[in-house]
N, C-alpha and C positions, 0 to 999 in steps of 0.2 A: 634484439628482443629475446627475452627469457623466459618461458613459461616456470611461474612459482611454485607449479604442483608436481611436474614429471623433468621439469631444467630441459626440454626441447629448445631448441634456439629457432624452429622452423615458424613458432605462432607463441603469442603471449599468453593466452587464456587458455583456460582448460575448456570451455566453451566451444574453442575451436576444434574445428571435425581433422585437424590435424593432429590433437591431444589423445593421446591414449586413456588419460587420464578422464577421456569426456563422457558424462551420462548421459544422451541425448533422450530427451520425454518419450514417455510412451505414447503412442496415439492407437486407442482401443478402437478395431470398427465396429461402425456403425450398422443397425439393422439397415436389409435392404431399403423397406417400405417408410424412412423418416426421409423429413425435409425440415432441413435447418435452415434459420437464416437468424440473420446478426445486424442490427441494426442502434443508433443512439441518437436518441431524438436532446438535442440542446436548446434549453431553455434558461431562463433563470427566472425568479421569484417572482419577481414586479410582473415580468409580462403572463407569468401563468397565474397570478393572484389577483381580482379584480377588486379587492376590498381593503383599501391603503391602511385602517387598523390593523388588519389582520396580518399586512408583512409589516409593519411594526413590531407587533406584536412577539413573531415569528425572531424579527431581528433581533431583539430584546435577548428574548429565552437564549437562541444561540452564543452573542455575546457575552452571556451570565455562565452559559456551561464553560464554553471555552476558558474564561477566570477558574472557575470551579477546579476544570482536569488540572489546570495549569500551578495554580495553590497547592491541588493535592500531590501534586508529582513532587513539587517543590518540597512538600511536609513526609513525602515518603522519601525522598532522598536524604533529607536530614535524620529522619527515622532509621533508617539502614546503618547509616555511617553512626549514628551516634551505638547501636547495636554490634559492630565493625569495633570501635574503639573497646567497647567493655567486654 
């Protein structure tokens, strides 16, 4: 194993707390007087929507954006490249 950033052979990644090379995040403290908490509530559509037009509906729009980004990346890729050639 060869780290690609410092050539250590001791860990791969610069990531590693053996890397020189490593940024490790900052972590700002916190005021005394806070209480955090973390939590993810999973759901999905059908069971939080009680009105079966309505995630139709919802489906619809989505699958129509999704074509949408997908065409337009397609139309900026060829835009670029045709800007790129001239």
């Amino acid at each position: 194993l060869r780290c690609p950033f410092c050539g250590g052979t001791d860990h791969s990644r610069s990531s590693s707390k053996l890397c020189p090379m490593n940024k490790s995040k900052m972590k700002y403290p916190k005021p005394k007087d806070t209480i955090e908490k973390t939590f993810v509530i999973n759901t999905s559509l059908a069971n939080t929507c009680k009105y079966p037009k309505l995630i139709t509906l919802i489906q619809e729009a989505v699958d129509y954006a999704t074509q949408l980004v997908y065409v337009g990346s397609i139309f900026a890729n060829y835009y670029f490249l045709e800007l790129l050639e001239n």
